[in-house]
MIDOSE-1310 file (N, C-alpha, C; in nm, 2 decimals, decimal comma, always signed):
residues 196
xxxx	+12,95/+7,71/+6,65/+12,89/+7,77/+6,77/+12,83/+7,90/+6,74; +12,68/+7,93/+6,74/+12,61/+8,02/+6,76/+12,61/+8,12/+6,86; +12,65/+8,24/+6,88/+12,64/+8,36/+6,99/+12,49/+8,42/+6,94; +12,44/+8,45/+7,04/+12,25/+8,55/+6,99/+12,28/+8,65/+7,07
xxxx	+12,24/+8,77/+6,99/+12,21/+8,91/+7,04/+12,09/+8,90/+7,15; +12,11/+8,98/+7,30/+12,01/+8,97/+7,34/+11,89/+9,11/+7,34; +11,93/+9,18/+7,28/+11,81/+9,24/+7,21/+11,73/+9,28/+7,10; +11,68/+9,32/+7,02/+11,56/+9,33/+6,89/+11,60/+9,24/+6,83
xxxx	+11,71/+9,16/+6,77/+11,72/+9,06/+6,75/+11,76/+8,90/+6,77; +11,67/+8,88/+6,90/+11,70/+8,72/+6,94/+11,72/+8,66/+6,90; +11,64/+8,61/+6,79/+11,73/+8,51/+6,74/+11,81/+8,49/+6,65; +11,88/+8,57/+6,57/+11,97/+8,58/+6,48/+12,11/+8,61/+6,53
xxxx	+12,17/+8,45/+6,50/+12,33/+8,41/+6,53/+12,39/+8,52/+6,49; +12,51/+8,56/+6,58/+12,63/+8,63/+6,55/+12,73/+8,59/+6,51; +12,76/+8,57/+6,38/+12,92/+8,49/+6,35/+12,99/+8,54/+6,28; +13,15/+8,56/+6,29/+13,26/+8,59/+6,23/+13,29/+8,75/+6,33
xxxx	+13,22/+8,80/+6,42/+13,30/+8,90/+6,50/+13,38/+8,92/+6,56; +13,47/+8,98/+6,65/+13,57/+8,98/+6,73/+13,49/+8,97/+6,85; +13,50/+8,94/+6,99/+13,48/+8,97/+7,12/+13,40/+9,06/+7,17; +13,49/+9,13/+7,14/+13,50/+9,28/+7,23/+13,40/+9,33/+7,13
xxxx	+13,36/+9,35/+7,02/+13,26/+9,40/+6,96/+13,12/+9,33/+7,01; +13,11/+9,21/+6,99/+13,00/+9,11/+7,03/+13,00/+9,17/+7,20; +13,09/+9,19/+7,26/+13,06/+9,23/+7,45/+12,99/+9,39/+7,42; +13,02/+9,47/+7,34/+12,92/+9,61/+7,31/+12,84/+9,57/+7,27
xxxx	+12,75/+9,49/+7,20/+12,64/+9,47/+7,12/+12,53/+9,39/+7,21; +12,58/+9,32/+7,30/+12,51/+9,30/+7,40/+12,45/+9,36/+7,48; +12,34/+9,42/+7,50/+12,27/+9,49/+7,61/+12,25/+9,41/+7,72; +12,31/+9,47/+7,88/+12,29/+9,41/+7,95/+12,24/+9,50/+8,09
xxxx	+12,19/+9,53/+8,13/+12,15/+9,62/+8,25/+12,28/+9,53/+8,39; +12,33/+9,61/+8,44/+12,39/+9,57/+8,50/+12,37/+9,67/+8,65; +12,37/+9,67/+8,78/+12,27/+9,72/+8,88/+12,40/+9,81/+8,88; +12,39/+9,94/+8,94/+12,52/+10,04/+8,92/+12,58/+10,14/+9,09
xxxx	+12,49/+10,10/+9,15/+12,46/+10,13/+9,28/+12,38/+10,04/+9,40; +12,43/+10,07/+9,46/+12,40/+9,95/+9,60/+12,43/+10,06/+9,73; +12,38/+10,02/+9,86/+12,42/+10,05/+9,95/+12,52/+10,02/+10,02; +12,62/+10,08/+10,08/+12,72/+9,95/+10,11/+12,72/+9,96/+10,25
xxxx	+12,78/+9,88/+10,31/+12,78/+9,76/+10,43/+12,70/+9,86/+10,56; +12,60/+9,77/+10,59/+12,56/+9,87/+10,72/+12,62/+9,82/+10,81; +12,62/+9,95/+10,91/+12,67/+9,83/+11,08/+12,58/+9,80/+11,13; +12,58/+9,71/+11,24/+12,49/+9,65/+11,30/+12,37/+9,75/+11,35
xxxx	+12,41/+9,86/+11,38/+12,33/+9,95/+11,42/+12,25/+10,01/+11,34; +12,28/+10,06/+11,27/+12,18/+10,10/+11,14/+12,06/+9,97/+11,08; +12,19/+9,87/+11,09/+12,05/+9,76/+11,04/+11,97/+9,75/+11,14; +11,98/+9,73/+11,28/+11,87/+9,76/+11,38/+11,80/+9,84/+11,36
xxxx	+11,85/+9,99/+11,35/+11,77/+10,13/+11,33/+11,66/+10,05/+11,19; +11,67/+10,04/+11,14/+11,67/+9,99/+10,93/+11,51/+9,89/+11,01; +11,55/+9,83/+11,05/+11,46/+9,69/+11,09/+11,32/+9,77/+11,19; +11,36/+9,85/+11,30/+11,26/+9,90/+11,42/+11,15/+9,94/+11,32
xxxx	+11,22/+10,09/+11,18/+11,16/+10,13/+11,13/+11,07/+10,03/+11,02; +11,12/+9,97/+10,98/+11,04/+9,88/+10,91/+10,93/+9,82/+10,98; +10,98/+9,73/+11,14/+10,83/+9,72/+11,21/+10,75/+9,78/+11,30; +10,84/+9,93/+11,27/+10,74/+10,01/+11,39/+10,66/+10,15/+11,34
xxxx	+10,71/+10,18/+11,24/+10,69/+10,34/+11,15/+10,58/+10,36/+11,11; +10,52/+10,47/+11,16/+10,41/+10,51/+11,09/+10,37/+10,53/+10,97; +10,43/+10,56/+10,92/+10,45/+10,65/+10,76/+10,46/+10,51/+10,68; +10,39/+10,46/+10,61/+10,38/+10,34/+10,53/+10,57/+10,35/+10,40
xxxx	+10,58/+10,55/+10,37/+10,68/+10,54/+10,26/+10,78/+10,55/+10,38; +10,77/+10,59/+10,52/+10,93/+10,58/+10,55/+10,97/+10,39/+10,64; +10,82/+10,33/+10,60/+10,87/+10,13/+10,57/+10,90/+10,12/+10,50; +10,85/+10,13/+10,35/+10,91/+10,13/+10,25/+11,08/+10,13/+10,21
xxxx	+11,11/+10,26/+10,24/+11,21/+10,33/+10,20/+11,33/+10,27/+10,31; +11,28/+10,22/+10,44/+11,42/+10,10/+10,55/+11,42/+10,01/+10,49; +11,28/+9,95/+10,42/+11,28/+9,83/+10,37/+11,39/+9,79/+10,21; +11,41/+9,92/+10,18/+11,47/+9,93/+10,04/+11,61/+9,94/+10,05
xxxx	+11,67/+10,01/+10,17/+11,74/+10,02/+10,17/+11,83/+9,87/+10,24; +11,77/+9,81/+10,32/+11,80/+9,67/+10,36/+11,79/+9,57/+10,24; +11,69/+9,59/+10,17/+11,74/+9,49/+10,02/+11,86/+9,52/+9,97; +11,87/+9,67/+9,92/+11,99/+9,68/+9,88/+12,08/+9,65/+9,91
xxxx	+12,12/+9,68/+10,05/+12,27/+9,62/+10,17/+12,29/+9,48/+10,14; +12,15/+9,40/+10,11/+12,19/+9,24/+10,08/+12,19/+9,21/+9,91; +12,21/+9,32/+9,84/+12,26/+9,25/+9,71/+12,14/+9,26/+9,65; +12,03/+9,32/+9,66/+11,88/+9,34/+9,55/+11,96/+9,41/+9,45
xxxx	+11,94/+9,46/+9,35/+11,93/+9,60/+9,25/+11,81/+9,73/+9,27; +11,85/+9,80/+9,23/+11,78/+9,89/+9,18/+11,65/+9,86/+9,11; +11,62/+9,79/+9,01/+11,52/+9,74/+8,92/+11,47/+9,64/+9,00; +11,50/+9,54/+9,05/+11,45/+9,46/+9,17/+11,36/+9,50/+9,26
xxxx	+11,39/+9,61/+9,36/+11,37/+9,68/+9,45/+11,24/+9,78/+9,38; +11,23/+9,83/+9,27/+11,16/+9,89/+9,19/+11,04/+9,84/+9,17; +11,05/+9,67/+9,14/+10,98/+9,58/+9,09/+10,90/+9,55/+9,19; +10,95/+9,51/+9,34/+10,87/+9,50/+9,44/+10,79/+9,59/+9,45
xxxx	+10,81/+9,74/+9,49/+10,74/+9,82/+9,55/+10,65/+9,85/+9,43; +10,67/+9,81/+9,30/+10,60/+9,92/+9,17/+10,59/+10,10/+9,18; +10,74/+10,13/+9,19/+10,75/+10,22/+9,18/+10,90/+10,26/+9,04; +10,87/+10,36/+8,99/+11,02/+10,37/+8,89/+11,15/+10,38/+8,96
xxxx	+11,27/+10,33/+8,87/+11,32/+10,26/+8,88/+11,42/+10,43/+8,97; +11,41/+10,51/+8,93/+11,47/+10,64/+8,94/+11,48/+10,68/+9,10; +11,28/+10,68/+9,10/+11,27/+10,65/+9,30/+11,33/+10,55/+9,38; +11,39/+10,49/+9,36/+11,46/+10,38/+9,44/+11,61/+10,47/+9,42
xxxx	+11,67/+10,49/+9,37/+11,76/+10,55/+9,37/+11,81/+10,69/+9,45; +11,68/+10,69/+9,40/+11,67/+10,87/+9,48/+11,67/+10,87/+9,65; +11,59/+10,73/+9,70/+11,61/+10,69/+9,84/+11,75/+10,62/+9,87; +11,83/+10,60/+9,80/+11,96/+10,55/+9,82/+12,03/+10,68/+9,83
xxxx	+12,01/+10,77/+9,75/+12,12/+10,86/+9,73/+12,11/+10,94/+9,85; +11,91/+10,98/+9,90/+11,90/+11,04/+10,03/+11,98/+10,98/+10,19; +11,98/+10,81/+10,16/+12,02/+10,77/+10,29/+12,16/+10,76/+10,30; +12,26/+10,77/+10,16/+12,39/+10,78/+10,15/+12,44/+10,93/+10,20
xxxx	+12,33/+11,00/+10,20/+12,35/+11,16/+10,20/+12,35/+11,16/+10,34; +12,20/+11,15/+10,41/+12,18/+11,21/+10,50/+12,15/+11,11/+10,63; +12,13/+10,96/+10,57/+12,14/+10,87/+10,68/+11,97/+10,84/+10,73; +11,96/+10,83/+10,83/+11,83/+10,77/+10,90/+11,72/+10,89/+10,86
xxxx	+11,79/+11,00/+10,84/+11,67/+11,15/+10,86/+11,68/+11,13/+10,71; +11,68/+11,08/+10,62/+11,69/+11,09/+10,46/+11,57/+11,00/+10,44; +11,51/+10,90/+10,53/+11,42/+10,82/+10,51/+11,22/+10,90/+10,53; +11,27/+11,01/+10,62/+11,15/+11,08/+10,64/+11,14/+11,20/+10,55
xxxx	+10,99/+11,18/+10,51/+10,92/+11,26/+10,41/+10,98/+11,39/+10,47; +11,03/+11,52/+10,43/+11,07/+11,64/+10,45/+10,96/+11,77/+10,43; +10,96/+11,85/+10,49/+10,88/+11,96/+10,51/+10,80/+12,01/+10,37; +10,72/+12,03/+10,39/+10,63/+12,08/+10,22/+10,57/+12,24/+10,19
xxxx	+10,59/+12,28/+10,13/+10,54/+12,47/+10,13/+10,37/+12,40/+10,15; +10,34/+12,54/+10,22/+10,22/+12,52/+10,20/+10,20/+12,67/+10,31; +10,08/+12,75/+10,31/+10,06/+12,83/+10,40/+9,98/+12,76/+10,52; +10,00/+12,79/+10,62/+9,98/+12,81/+10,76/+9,80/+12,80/+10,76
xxxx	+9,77/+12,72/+10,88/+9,64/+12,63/+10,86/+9,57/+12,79/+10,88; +9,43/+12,82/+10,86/+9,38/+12,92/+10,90/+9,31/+12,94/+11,01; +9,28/+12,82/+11,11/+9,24/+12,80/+11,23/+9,32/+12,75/+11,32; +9,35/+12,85/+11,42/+9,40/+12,77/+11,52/+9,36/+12,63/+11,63
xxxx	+9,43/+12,61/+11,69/+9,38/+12,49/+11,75/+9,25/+12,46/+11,81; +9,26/+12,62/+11,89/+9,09/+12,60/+11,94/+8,95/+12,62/+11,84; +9,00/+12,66/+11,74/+8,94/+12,67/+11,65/+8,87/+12,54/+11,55; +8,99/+12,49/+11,54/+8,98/+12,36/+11,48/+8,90/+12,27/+11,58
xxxx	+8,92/+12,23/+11,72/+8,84/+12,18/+11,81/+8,68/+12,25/+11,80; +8,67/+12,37/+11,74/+8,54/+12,43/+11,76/+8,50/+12,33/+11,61; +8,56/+12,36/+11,53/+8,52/+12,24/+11,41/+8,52/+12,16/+11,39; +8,58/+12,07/+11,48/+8,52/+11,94/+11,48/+8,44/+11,89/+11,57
xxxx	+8,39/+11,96/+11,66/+8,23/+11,98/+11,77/+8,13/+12,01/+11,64; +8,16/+12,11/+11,59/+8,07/+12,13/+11,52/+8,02/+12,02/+11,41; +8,14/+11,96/+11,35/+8,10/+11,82/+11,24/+8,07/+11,73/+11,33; +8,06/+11,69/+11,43/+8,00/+11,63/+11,55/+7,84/+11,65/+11,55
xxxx	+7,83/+11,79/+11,59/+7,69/+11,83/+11,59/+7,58/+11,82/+11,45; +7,69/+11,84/+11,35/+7,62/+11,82/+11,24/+7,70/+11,76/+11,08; +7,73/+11,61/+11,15/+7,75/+11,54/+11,05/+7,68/+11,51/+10,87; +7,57/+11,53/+10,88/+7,56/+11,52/+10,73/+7,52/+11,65/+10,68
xxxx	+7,55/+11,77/+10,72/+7,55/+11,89/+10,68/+7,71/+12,00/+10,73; +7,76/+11,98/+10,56/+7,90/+12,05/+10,57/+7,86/+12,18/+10,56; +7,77/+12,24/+10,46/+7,76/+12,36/+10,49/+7,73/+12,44/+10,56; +7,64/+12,35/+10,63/+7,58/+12,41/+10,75/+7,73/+12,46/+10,88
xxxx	+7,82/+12,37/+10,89/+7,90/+12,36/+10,96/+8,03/+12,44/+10,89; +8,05/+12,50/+10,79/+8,11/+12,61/+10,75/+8,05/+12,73/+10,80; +7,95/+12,79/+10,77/+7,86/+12,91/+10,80/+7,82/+12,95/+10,97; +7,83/+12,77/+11,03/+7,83/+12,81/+11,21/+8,00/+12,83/+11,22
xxxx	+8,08/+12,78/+11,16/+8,22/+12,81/+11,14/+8,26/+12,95/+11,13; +8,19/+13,03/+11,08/+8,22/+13,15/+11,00/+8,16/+13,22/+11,13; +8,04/+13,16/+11,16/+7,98/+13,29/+11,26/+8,04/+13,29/+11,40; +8,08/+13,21/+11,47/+8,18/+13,17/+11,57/+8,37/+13,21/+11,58
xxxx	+8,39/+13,18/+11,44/+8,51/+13,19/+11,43/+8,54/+13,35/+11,37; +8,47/+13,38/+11,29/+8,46/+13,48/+11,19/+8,60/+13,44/+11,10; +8,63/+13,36/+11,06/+8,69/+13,30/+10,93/+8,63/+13,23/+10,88; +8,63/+13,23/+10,71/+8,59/+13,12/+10,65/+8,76/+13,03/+10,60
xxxx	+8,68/+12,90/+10,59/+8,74/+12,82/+10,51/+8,72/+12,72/+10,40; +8,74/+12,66/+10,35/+8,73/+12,58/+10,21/+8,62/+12,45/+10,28; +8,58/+12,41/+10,22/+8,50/+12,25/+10,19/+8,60/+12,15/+10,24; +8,75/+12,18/+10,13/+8,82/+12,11/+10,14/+8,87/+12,06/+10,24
xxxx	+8,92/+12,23/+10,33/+8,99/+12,28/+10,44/+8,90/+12,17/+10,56; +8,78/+12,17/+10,52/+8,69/+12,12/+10,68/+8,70/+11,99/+10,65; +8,73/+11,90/+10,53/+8,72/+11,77/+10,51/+8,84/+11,73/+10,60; +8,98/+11,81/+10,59/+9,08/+11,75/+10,59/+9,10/+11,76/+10,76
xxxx	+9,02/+11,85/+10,83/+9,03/+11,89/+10,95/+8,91/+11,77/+10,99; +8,81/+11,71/+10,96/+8,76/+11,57/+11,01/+8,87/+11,47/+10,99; +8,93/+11,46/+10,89/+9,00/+11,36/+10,86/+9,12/+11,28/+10,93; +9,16/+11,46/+10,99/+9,28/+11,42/+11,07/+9,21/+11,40/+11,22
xxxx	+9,08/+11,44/+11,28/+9,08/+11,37/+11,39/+8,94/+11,22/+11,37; +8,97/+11,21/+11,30/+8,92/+11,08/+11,23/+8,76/+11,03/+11,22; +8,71/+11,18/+11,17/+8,58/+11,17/+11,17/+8,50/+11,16/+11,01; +8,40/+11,17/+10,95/+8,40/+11,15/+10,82/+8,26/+11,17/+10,79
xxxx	+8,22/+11,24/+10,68/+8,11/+11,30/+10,68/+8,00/+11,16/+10,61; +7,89/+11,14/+10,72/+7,81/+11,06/+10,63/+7,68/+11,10/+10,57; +7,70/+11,00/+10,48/+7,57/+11,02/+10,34/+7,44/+11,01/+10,35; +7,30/+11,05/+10,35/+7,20/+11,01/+10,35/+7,11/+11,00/+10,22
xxxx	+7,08/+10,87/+10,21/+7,01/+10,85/+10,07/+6,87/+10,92/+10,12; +6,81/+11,01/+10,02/+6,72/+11,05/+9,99/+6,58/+10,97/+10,00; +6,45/+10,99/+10,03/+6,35/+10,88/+10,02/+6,27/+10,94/+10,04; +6,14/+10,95/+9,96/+6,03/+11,00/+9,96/+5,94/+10,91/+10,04
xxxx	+5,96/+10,81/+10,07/+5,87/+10,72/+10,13/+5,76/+10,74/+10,23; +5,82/+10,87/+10,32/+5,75/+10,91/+10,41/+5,65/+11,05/+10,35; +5,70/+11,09/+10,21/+5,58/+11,20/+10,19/+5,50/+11,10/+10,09; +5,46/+11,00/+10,06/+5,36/+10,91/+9,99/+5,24/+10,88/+10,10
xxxx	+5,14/+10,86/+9,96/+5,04/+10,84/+10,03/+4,99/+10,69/+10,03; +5,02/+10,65/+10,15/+5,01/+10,46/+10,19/+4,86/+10,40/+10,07; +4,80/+10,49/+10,10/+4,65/+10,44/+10,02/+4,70/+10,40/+9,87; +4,75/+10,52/+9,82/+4,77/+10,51/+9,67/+4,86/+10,43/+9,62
xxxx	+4,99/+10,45/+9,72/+5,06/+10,34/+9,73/+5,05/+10,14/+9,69; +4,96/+10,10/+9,76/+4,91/+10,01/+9,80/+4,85/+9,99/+9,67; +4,72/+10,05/+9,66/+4,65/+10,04/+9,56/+4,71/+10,03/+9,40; +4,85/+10,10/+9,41/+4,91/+10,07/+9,25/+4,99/+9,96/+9,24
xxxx	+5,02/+9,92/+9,39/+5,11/+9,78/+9,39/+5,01/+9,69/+9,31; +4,89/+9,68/+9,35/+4,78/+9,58/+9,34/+4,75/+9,56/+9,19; +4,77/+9,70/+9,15/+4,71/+9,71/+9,01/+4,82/+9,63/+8,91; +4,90/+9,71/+8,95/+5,08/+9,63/+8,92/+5,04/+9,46/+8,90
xxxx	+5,02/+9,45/+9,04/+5,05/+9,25/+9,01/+4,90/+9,22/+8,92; +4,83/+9,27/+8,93/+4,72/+9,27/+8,80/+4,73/+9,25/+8,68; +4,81/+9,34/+8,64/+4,87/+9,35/+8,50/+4,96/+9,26/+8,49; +5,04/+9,22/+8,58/+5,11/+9,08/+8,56/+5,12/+8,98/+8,53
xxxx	+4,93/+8,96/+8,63/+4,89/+8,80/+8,62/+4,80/+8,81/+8,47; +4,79/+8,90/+8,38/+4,69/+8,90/+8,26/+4,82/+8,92/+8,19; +4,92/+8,96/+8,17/+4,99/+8,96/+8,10/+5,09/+8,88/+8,04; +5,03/+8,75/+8,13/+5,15/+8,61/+8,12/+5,04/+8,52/+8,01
């Protein structure tokens, strides 16, 4: 009877060792953490957020935590989401910690917006008024508001009330001259028909 190592070397039989050495030489990942038993209530809470939550990472993160309660692993749970194996844990260890509030994203440094609310309503009238001109709508920003703010600042301030700056492709079409126009198309299929 043949025993095989199951790692770097697969196929090469193990014979004449003891046990207990052959059980160390085996690598085996074995899942080391789970959630344990929810009550009914949590798994309701677990489930609402899974079909009702905004936040795509705090469905995620009910959803992970409900695999786990039914016996997934860690690397399982990893595997679905395609996320490292480390993040899955880290949402276990929050909801072991802190429970339902461990599932939501937590507060982030950041300084304080530079427009206030009526402000920000003045800026998004304004990206209203003049959608394919951001700079323009910084500089009426500035003369109204007397703050400036970033490019960025104004993208992110359309973004959140769900507006979006559109593109205009450039076209000379209307400063050409139709005559000359015309007349080089002509010439064009000219050289075409002599050229075959």
């Amino acid at each position: 009877m043949a025993i095989f190592k199951s790692h770097s070397s697969l196929s090469m039989p193990v014979r004449g060792q003891d046990l207990s050495a052959l059980i160390d030489e085996v690598v085996m990942k074995v899942a080391t953490k789970f959630v344990s038993a929810l009550t009914p209530e949590e798994m309701t809470h677990l489930q609402h957020l899974l079909d009702t939550a905004a936040a795509k990472r705090v469905r995620r993160r009910a959803h992970s935590i409900l695999l786990s309660s039914q016996g997934q692993s860690i690397d399982e749970i990893a595997r679905i989401y395609r996320v490292h194996r480390d993040t899955v844990s880290a949402w276990i260890d929050r909801w072991t910690t802190t429970g339902l509030s461990g599932l939501y994203d937590q507060p982030r440094s950041g300084g304080p917006p530079k427009l206030n609310e009526q402000e920000q309503a003045v800026a998004q009238a304004l990206i209203q008024a003049h959608p394919q001109a951001p700079k323009t709508v910084l500089g009426l920003l500035a003369e109204k508001t007397g703050k400036t703010i970033s490019s960025s600042s104004l993208r992110r301030i359309a973004k959140r009330s769900g507006l979006r700056w559109k593109r205009v492709r450039k076209s000379v079409k209307s400063k050409r001259d139709e005559q000359a126009f015309r007349t080089a198309q002509q010439e064009l299929e000219t050289l075409k028909k002599t050229s075959r």
